[in-house]
PyMOL Python script that loads the backbone (N, CA, C, O; Angstrom):
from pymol import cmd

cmd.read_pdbstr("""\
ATOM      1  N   UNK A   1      -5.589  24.308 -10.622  1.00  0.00           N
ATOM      2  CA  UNK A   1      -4.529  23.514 -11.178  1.00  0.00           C
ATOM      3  C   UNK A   1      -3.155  24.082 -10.855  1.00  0.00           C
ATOM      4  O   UNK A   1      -2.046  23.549 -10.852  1.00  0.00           O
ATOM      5  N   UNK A   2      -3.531  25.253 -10.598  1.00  0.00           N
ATOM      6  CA  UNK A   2      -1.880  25.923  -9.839  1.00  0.00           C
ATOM      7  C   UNK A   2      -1.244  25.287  -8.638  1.00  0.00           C
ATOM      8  O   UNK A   2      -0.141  25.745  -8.342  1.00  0.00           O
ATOM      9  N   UNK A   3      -1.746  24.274  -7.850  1.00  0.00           N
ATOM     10  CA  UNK A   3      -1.021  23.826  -7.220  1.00  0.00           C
ATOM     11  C   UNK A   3      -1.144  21.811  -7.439  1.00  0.00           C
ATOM     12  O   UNK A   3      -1.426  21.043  -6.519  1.00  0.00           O
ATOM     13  N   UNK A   4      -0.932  21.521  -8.455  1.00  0.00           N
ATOM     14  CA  UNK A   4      -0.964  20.270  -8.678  1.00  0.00           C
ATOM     15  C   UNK A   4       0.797  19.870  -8.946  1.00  0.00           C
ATOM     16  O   UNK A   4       1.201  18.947  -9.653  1.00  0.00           O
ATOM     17  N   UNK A   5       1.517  20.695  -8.290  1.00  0.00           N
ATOM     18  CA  UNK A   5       2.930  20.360  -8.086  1.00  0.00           C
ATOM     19  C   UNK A   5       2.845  19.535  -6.878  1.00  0.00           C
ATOM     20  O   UNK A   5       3.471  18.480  -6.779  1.00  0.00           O
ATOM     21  N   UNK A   6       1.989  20.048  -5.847  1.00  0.00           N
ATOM     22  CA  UNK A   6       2.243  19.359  -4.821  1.00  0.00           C
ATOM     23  C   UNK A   6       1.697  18.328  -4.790  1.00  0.00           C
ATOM     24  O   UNK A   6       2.029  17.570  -3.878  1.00  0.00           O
ATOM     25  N   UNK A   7       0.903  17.986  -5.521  1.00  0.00           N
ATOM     26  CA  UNK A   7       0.779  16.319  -5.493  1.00  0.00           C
ATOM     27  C   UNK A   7       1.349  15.666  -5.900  1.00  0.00           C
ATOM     28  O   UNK A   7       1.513  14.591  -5.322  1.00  0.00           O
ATOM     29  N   UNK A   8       2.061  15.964  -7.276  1.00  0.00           N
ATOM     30  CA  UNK A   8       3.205  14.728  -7.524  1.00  0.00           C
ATOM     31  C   UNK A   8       4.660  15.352  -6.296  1.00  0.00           C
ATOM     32  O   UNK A   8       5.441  14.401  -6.254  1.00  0.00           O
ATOM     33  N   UNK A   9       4.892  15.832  -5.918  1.00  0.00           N
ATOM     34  CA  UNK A   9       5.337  16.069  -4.903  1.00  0.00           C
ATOM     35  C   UNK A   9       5.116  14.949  -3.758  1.00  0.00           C
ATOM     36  O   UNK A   9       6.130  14.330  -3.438  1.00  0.00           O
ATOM     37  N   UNK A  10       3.849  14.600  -3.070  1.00  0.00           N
ATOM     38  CA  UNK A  10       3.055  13.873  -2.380  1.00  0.00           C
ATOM     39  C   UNK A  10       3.306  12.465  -2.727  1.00  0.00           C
ATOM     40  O   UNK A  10       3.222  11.474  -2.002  1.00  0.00           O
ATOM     41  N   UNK A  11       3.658  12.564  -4.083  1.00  0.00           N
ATOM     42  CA  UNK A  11       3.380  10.826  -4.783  1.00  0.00           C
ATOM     43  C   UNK A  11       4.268  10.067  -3.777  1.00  0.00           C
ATOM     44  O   UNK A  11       3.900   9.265  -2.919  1.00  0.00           O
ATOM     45  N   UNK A  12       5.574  10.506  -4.076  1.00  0.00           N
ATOM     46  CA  UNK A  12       6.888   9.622  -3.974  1.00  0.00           C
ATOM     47  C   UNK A  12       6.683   9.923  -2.177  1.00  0.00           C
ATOM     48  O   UNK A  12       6.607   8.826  -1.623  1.00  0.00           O
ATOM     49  N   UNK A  13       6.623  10.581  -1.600  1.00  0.00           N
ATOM     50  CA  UNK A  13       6.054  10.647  -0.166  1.00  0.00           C
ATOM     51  C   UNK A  13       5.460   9.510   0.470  1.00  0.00           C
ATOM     52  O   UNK A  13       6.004   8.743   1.265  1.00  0.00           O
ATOM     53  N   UNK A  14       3.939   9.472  -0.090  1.00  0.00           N
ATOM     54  CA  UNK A  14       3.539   8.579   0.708  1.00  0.00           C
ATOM     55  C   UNK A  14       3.496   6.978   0.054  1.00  0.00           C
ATOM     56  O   UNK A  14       3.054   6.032   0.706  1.00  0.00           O
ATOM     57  N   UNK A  15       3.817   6.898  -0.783  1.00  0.00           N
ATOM     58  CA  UNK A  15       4.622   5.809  -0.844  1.00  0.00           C
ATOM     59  C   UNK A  15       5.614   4.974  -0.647  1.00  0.00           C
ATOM     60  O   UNK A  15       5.655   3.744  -0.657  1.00  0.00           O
ATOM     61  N   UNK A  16       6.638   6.013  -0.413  1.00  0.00           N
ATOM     62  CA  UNK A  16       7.958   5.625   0.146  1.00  0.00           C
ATOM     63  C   UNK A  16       7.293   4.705   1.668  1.00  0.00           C
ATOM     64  O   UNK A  16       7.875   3.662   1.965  1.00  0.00           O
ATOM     65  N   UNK A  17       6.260   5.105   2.420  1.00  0.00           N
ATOM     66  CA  UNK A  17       6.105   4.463   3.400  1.00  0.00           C
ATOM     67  C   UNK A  17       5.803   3.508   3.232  1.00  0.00           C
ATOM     68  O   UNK A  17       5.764   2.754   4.204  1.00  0.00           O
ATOM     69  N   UNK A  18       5.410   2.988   1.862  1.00  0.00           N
ATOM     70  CA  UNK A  18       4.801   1.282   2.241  1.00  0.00           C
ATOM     71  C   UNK A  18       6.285   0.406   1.525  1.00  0.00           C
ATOM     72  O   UNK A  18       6.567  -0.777   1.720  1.00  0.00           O
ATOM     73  N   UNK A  19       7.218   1.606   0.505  1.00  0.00           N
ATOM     74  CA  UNK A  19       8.633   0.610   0.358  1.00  0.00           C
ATOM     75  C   UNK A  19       9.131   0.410   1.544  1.00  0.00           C
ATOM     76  O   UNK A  19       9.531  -0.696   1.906  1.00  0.00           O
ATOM     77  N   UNK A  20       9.162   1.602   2.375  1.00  0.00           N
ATOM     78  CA  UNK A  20      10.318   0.833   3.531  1.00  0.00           C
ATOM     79  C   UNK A  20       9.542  -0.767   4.217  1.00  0.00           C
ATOM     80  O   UNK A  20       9.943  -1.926   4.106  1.00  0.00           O
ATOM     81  N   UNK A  21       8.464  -0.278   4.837  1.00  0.00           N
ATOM     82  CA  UNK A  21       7.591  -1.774   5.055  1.00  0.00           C
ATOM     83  C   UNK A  21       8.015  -2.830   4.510  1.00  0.00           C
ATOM     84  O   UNK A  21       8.606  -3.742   5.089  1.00  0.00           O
ATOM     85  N   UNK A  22       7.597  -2.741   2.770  1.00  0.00           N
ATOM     86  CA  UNK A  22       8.101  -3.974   2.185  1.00  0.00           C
ATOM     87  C   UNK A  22       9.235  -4.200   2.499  1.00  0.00           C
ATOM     88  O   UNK A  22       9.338  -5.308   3.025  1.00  0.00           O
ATOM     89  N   UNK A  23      10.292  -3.574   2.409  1.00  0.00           N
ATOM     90  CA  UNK A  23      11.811  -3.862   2.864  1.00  0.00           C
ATOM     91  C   UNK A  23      11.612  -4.104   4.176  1.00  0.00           C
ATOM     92  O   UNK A  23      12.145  -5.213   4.199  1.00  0.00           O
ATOM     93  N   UNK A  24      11.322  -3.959   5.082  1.00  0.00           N
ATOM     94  CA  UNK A  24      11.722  -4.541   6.412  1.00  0.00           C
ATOM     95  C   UNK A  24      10.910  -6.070   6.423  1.00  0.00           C
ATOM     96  O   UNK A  24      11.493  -6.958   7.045  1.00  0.00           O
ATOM     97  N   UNK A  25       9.806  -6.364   5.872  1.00  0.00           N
ATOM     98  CA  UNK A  25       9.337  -7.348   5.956  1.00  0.00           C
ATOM     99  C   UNK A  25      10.149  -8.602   4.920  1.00  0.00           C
ATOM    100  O   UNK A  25      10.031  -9.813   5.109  1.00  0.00           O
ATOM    101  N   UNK A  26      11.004  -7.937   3.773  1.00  0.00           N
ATOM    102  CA  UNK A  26      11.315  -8.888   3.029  1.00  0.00           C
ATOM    103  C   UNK A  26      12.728  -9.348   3.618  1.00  0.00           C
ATOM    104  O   UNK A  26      13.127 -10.509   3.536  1.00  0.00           O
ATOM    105  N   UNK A  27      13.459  -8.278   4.237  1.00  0.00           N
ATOM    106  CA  UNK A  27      14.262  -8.356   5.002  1.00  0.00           C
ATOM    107  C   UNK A  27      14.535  -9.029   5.879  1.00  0.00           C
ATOM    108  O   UNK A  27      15.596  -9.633   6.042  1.00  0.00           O
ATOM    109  N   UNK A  28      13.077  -9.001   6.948  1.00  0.00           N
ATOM    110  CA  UNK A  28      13.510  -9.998   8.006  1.00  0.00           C
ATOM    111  C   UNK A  28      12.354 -11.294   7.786  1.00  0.00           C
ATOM    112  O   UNK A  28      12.219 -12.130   8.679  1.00  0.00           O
ATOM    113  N   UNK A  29      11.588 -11.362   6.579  1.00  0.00           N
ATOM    114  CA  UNK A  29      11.107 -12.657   6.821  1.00  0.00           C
ATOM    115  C   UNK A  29      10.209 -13.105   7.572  1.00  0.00           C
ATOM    116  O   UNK A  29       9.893 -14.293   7.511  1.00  0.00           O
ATOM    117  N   UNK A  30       9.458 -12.007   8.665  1.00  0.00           N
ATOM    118  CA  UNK A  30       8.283 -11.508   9.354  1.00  0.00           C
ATOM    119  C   UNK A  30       7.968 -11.161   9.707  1.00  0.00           C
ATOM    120  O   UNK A  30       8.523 -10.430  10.528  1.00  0.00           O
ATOM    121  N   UNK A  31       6.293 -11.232   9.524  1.00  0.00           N
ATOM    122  CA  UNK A  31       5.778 -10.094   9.706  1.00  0.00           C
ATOM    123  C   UNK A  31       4.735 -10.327  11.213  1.00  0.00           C
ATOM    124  O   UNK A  31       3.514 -10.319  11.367  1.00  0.00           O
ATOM    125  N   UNK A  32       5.409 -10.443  11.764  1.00  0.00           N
ATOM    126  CA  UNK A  32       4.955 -10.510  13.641  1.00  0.00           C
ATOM    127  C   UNK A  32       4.589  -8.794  13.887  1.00  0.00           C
ATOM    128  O   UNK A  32       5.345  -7.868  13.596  1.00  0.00           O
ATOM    129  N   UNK A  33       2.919  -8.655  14.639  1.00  0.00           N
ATOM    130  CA  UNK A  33       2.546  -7.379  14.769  1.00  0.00           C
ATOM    131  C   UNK A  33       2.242  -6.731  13.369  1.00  0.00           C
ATOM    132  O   UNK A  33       2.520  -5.569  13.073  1.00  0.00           O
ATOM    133  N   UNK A  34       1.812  -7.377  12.793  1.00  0.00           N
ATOM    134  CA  UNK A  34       1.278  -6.588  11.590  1.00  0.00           C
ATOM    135  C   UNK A  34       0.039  -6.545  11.661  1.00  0.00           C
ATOM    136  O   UNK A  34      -0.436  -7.448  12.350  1.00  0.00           O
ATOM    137  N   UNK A  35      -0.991  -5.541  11.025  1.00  0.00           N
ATOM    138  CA  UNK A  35      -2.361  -5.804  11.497  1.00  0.00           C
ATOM    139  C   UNK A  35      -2.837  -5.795   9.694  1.00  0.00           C
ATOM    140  O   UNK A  35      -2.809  -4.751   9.044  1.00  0.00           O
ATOM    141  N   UNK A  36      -3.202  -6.972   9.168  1.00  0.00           N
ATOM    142  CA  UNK A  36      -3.443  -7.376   7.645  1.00  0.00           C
ATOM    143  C   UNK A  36      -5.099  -7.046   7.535  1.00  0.00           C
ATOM    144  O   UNK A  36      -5.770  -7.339   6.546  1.00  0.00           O
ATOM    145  N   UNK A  37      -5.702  -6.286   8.916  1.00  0.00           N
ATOM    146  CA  UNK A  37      -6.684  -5.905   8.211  1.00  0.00           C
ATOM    147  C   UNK A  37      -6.547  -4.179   7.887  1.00  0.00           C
ATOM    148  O   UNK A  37      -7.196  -3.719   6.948  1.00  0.00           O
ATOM    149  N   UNK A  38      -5.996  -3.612   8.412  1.00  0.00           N
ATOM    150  CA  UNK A  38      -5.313  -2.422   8.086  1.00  0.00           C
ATOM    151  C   UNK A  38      -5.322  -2.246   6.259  1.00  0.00           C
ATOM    152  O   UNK A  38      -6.020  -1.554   5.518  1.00  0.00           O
ATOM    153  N   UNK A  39      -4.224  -3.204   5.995  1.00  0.00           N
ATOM    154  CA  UNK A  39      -3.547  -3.442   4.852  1.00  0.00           C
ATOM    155  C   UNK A  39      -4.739  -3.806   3.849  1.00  0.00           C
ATOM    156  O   UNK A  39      -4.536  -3.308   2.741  1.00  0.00           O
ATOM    157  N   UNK A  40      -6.049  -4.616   3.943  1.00  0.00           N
ATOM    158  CA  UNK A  40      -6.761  -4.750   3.135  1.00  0.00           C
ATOM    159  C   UNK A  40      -7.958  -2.875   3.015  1.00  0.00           C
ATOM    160  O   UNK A  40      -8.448  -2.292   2.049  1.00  0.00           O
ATOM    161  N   UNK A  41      -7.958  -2.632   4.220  1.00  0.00           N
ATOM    162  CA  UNK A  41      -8.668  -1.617   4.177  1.00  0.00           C
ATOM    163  C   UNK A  41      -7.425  -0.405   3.072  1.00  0.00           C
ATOM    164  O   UNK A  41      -7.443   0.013   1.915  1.00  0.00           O
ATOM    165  N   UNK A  42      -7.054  -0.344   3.552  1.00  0.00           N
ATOM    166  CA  UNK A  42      -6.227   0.185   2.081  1.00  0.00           C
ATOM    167  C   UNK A  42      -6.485   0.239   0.828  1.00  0.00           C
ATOM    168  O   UNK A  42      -6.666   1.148   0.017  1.00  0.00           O
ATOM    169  N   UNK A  43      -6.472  -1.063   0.796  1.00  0.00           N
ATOM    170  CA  UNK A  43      -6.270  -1.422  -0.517  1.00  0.00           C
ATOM    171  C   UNK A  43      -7.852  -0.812  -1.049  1.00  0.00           C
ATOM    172  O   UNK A  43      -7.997  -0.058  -2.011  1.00  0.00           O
ATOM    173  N   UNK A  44      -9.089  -1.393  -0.078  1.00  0.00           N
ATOM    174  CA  UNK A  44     -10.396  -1.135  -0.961  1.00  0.00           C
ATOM    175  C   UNK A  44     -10.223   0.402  -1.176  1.00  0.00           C
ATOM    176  O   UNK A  44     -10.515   0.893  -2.267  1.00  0.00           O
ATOM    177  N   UNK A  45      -9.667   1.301   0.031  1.00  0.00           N
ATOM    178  CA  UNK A  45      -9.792   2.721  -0.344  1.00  0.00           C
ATOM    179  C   UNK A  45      -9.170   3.205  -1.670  1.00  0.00           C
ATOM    180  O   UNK A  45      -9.629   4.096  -2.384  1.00  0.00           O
ATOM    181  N   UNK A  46      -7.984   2.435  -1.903  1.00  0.00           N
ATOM    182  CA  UNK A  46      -7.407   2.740  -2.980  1.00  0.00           C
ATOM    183  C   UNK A  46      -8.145   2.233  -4.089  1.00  0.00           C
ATOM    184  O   UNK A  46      -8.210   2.845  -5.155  1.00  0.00           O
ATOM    185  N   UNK A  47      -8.483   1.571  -3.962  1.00  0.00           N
ATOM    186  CA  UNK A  47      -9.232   0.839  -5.446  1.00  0.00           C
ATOM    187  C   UNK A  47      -9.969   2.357  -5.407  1.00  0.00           C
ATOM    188  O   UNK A  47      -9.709   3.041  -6.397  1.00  0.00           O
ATOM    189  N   UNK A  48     -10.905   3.016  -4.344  1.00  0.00           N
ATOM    190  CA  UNK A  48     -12.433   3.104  -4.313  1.00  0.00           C
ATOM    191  C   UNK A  48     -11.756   4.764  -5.220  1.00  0.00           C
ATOM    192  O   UNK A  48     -12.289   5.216  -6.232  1.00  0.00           O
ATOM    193  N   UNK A  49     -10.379   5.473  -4.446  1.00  0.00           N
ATOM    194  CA  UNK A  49     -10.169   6.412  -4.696  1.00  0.00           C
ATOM    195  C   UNK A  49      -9.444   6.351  -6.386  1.00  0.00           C
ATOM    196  O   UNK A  49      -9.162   7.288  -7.133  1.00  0.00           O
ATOM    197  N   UNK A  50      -9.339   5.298  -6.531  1.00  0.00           N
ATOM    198  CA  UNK A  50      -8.591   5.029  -8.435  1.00  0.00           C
ATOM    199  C   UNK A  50     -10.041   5.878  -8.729  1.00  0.00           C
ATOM    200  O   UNK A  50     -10.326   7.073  -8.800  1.00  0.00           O
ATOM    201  N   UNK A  51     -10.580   4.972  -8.823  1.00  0.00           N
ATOM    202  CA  UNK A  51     -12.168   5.204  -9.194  1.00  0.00           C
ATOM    203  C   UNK A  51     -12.629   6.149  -9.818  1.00  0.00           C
ATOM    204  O   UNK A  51     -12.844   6.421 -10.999  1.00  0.00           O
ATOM    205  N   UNK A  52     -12.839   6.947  -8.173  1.00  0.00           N
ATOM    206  CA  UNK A  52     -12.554   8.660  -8.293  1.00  0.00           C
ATOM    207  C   UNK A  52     -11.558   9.070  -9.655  1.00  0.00           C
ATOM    208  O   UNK A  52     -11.672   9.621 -10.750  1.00  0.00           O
ATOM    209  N   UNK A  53     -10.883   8.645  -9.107  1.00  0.00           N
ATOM    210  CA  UNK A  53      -9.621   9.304  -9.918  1.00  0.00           C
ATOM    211  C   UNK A  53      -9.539   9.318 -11.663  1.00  0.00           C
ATOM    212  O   UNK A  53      -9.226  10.368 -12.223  1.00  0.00           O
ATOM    213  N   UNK A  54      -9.836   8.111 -12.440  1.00  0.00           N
ATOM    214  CA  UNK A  54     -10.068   7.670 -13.624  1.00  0.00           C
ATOM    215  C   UNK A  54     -11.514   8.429 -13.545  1.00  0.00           C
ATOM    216  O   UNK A  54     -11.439   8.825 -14.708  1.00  0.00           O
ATOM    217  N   UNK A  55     -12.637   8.894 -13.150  1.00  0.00           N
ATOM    218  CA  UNK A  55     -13.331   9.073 -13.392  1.00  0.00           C
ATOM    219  C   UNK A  55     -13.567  10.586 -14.044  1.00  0.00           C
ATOM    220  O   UNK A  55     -14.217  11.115 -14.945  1.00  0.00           O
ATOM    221  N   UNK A  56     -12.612  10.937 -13.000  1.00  0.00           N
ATOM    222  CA  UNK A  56     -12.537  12.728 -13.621  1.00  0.00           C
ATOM    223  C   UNK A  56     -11.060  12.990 -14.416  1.00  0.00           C
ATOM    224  O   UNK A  56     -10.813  13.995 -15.083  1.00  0.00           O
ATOM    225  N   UNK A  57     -10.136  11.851 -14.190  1.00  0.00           N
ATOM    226  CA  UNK A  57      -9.566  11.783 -15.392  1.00  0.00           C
ATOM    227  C   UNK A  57      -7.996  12.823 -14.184  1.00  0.00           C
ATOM    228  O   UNK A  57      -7.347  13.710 -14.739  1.00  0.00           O
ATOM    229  N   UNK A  58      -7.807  12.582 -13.196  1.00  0.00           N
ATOM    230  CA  UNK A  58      -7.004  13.421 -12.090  1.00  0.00           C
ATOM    231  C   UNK A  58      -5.487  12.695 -11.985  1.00  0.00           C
ATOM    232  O   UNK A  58      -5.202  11.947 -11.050  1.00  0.00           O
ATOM    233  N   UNK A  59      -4.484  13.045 -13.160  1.00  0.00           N
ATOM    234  CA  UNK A  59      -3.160  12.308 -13.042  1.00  0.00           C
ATOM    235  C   UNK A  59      -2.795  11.740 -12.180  1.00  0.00           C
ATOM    236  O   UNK A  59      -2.579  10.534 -12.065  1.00  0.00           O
ATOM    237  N   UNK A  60      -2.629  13.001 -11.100  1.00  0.00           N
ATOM    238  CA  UNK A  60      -1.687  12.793 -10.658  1.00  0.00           C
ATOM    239  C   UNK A  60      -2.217  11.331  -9.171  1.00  0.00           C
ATOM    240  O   UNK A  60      -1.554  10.593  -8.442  1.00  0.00           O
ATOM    241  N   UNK A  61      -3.689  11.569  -9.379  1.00  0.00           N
ATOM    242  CA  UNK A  61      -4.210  10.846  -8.090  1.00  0.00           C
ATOM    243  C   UNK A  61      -4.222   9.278  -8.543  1.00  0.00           C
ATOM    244  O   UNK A  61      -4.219   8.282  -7.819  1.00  0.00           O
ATOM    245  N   UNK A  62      -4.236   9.375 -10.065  1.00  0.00           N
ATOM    246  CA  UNK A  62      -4.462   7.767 -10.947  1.00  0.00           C
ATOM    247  C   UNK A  62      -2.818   7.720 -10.684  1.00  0.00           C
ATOM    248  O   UNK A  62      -2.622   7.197  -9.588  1.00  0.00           O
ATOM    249  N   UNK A  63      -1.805   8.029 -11.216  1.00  0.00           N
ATOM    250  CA  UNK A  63      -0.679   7.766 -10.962  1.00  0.00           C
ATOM    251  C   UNK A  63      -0.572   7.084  -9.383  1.00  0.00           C
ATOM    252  O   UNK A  63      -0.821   5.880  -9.333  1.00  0.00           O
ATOM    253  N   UNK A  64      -0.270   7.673  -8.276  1.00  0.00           N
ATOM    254  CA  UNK A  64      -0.574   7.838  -7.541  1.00  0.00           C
ATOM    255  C   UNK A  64      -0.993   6.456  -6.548  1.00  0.00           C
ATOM    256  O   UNK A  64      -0.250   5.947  -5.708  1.00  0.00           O
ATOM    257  N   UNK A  65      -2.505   5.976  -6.928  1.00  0.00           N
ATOM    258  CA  UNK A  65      -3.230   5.281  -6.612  1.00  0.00           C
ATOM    259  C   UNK A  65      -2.996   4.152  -7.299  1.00  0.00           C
ATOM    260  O   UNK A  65      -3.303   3.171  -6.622  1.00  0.00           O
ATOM    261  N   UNK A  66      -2.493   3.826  -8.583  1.00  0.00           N
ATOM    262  CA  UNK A  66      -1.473   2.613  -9.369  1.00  0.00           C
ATOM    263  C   UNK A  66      -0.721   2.343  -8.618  1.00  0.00           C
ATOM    264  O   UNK A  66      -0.807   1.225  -8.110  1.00  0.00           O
ATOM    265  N   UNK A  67       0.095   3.030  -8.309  1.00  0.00           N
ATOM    266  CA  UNK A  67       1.165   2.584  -7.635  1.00  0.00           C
ATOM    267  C   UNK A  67       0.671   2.382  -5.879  1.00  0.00           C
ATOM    268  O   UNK A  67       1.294   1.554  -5.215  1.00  0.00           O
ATOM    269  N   UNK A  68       0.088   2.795  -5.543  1.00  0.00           N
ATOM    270  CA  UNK A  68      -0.420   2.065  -3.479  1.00  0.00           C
ATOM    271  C   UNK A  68      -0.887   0.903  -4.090  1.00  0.00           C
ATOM    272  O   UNK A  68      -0.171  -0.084  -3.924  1.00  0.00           O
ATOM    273  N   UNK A  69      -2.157   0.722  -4.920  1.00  0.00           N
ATOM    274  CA  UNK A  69      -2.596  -0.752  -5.448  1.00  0.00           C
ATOM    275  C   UNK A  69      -1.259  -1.529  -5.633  1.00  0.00           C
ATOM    276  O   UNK A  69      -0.901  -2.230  -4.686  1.00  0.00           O
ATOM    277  N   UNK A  70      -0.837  -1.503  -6.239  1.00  0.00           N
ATOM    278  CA  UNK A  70       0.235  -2.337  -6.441  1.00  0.00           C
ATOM    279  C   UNK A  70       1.467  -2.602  -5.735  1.00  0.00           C
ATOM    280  O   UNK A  70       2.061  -3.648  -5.993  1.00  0.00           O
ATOM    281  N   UNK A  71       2.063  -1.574  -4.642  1.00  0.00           N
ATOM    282  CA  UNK A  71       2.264  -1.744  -3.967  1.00  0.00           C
ATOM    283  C   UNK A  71       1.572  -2.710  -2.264  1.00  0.00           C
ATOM    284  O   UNK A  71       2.028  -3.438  -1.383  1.00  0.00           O
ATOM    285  N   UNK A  72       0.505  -2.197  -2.578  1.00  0.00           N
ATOM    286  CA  UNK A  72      -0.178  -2.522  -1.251  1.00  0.00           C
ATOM    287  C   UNK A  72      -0.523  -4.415  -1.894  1.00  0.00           C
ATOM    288  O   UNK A  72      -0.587  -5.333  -1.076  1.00  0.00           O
ATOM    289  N   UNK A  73      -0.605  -4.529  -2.607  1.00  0.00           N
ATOM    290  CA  UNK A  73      -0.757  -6.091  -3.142  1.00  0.00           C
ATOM    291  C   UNK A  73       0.047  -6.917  -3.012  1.00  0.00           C
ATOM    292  O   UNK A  73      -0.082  -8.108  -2.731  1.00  0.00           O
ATOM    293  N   UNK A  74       1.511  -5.918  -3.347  1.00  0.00           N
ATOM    294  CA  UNK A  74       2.912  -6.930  -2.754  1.00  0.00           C
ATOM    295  C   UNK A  74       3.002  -6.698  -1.053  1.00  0.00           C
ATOM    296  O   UNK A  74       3.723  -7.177  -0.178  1.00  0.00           O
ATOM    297  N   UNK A  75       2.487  -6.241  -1.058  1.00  0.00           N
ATOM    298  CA  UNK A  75       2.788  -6.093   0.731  1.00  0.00           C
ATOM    299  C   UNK A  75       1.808  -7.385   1.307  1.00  0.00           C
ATOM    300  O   UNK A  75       2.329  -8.272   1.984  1.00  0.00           O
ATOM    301  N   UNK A  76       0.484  -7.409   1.010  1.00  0.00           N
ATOM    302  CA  UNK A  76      -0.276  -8.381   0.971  1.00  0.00           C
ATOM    303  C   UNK A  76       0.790  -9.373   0.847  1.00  0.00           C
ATOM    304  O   UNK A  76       1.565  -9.665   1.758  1.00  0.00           O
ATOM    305  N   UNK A  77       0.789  -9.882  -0.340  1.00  0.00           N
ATOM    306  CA  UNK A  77       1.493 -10.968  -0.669  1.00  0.00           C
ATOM    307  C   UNK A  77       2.425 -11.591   0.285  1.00  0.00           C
ATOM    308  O   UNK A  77       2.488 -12.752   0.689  1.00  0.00           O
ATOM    309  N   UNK A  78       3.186 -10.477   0.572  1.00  0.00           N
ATOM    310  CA  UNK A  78       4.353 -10.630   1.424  1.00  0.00           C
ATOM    311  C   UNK A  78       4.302 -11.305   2.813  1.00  0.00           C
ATOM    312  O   UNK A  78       5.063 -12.065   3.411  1.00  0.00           O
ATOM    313  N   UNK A  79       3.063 -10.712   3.108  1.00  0.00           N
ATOM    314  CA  UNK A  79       2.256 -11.039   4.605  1.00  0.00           C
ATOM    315  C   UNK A  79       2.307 -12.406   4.439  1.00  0.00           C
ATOM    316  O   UNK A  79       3.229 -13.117   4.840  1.00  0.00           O
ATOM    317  N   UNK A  80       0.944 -12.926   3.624  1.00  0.00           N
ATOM    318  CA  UNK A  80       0.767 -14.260   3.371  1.00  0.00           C
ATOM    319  C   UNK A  80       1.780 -14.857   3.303  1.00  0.00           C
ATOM    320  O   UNK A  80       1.675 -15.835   4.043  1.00  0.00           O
ATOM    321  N   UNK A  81       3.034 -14.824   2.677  1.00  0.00           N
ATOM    322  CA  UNK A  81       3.771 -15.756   2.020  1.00  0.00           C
ATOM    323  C   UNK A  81       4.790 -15.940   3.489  1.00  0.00           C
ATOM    324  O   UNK A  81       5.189 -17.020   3.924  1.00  0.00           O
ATOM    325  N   UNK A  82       5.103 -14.410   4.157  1.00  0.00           N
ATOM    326  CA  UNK A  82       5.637 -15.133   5.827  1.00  0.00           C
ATOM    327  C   UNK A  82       5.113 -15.297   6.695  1.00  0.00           C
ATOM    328  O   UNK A  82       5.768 -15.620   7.686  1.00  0.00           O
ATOM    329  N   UNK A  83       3.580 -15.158   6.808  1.00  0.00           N
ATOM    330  CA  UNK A  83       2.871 -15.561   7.741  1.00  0.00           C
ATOM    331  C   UNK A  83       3.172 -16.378   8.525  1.00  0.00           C
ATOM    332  O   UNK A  83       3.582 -17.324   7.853  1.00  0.00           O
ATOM    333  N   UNK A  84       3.254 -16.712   9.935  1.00  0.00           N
ATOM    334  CA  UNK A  84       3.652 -18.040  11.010  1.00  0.00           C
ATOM    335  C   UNK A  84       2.077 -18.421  10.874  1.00  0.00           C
ATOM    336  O   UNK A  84       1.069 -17.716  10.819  1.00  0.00           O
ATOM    337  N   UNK A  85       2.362 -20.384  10.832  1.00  0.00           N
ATOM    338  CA  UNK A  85       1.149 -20.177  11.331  1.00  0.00           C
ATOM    339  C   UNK A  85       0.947 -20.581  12.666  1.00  0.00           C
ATOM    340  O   UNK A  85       1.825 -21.141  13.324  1.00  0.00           O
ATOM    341  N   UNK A  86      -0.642 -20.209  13.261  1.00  0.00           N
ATOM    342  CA  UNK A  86      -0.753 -19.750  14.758  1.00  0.00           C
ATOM    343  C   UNK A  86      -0.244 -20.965  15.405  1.00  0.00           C
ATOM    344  O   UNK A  86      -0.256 -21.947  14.662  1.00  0.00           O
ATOM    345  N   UNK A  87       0.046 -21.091  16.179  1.00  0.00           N
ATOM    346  CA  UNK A  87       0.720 -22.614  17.429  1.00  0.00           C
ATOM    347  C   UNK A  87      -0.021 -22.412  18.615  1.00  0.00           C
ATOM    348  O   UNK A  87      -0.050 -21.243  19.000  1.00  0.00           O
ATOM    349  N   UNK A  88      -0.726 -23.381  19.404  1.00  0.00           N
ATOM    350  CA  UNK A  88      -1.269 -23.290  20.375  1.00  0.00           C
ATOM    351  C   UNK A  88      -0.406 -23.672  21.775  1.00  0.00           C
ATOM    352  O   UNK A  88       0.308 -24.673  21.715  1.00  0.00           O
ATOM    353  N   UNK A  89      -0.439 -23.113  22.692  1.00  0.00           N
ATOM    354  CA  UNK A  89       0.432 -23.392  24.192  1.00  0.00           C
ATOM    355  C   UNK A  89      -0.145 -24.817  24.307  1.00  0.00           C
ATOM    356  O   UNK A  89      -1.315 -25.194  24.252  1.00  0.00           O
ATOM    357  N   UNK A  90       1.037 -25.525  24.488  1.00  0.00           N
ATOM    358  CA  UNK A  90       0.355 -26.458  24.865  1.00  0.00           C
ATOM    359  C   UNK A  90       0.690 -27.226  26.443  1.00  0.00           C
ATOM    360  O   UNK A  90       0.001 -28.171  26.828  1.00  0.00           O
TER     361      UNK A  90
END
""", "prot")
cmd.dss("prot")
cmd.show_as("cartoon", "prot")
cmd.util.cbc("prot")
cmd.orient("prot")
């Protein structure tokens, strides 16, 4: 437990990577080159690692893992909601 600084340390880290995302996507309105199966695989890991996490009862990883779920859901969202849809050459 002597080094459980560095995980909330970690928190705001790797999260910050999926705010900027959301901001560039809400920003420009689309999301061209995104790969949304990426984004779902995420999400199950995160669910799978909450899991973990509530199970042994691990703050900083339940903290943590609240916030990618929920983040990673608006990112979802976000996808869907600017999605193009596909156009064929014609």
């Amino acid at each position: 437990m002597k080094m459980q600084w560095i995980a909330y340390l970690g928190i705001p880290l790797i999260q910050l990577s999926t705010c900027f995302q959301i901001a560039k996507i809400y920003r420009l309105k689309r999301v061209e080159g995104v790969s949304v199966v990426f984004w779902w695989m995420v999400l199950g890991g995160l669910i799978c690692y909450q899991v973990f996490a509530l199970a042994n009862m691990i703050w900083p990883y339940i903290i943590s893992n609240a916030l990618g779920i929920w983040l990673t859901i608006w990112y979802l969202t976000l996808y869907y909601r600017y999605k193009r849809p596909y156009r064929r050459w014609r």
